[in-house]
N, C-alpha and C positions, 0 to 999 in steps of 0.2 A: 603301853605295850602289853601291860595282862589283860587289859581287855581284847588288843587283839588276839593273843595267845588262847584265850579261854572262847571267843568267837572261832576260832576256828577250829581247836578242839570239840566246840558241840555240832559243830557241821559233819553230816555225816556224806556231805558231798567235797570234801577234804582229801585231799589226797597227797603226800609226799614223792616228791621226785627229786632223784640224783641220778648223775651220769659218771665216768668214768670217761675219757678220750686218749687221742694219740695226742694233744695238745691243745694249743689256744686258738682259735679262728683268727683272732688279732697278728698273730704272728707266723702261723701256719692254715692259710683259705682251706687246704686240703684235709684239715683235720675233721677223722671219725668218732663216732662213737665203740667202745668197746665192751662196756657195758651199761646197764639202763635196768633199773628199780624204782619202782613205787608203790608205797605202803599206804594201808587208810590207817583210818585216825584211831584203828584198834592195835595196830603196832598190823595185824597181813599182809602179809606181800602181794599185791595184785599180780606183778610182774617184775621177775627177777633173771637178768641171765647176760652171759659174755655175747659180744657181737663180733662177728670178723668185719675188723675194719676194710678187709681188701687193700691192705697194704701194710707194712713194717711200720710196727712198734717201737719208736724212738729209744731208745736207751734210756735216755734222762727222765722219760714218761713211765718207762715197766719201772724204774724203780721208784715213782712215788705210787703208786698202784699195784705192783707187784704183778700185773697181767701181761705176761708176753706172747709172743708168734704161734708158741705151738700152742698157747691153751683156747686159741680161735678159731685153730682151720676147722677147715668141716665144717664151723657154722654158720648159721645165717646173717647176711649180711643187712645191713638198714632197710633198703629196700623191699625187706622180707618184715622186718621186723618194725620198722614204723610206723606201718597201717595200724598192727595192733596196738603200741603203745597211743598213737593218734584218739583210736577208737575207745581208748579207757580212761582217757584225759577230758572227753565231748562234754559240756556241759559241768566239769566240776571245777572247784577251786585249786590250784596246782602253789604247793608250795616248793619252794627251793632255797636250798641254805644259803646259796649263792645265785639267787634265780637270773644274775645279769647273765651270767656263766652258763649253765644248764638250760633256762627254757631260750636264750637267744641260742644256743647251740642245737637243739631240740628241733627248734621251727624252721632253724637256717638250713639244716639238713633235712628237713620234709620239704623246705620248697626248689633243695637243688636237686631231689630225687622226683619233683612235677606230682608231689605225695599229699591228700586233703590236710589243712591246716584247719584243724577242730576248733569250735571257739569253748573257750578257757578262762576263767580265770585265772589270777596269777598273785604271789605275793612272794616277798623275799625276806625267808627268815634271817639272816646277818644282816640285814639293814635294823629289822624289830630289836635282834639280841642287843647289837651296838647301841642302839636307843636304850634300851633297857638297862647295858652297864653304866649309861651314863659318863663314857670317855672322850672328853670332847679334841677334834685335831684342827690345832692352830692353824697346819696347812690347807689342810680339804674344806677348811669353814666348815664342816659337816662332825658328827658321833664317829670315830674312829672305827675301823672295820674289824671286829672280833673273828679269831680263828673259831672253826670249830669245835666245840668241847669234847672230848670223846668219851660219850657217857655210854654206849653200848658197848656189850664184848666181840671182841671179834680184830679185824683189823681196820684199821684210818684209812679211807681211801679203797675202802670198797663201797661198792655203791648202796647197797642193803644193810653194812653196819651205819654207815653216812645218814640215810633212811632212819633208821632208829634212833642213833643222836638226836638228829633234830626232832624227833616225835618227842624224846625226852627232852629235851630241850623246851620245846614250848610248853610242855606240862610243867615244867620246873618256871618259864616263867608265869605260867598261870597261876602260880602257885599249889601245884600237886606235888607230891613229895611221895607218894603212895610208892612208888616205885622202890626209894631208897630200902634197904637190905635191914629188918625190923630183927635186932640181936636177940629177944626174947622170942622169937618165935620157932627159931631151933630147939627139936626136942629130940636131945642125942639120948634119952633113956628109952632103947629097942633091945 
């Protein structure tokens, strides 16, 4: 898994994507998107910003997100907004911390909105990380599914700190550390 980490950090065709919804597709077909970010592999934001779902914001859902009714109206709804994020994804590598989640969420709403499905690559950082801790589950036969680590500042479950995690994230499992906060390099004598 570091060599995937460190293959994709040298791509400059790398790009991170997270999403924010009203819910799970599995459980709710109706579920939007409410927000949608994607970062390259320099930590920028290509595209950052709230979507009006065009419809109520679950309760249960503002509160692991924190995005409710009123901080959507007025804005663009997918329809508006998925051409471009479509258009920025065309030909690169699309990471997702949870890519089962995000890019099946992503493409199911570009093809109910009759919207171009860009070809993409794709990979899913939580499959890598899980590999990587080396936590094997009795049940799934499979490397146990790690949460997200929350190594940027900001809040969990916003789609652009979500974005940064995981960029730190793979640098951490590439073994980059450059990030971590260097104690000698503060110089309080001003």
């Amino acid at each position: 898994m570091t060599a995937w980490a460190k293959e994709r950090l040298a791509d400059p065709n790398t790009l991170i994507l997270d999403l924010e919804t009203t819910g799970i597709l599995s459980q709710d077909p109706d579920t939007e998107i409410v927000q949608v970010s994607l970062i390259n592999i320099a930590g920028r934001p290509i595209i950052s910003m709230l979507v009006n779902p065009n419809r109520p914001i679950p309760l249960v859902v503002q509160q692991i997100h924190g995005i409710d009714d009123r901080m959507v109206i007025g804005l663009p709804k997918f329809p508006v907004v998925g051409p471009m994020v479509a258009a920025l994804m065309r030909g690169k590598h699309v990471v997702a911390y949870n890519a089962g989640f995000d890019i099946h969420t992503l493409v199911y709403l570009l093809g109910k909105y009759n919207l171009d499905i860009p070809e993409f690559d794709t990979s899913c950082a939580m499959e890598a990380y899980s590999a990587w801790c080396g936590e094997w589950s009795v049940q799934k036969e499979d490397w146990k599914w790690q949460k997200l680590p929350k190594l940027a500042y900001g809040n969990s479950h916003d789609s652009l700190v979500d974005c940064m995690s995981t960029l730190l994230l793979l640098k951490k499992m590439a073994g980059d550390f450059s990030d971590e906060p260097a104690t000698d390099a503060l110089d309080l004598d001003f």
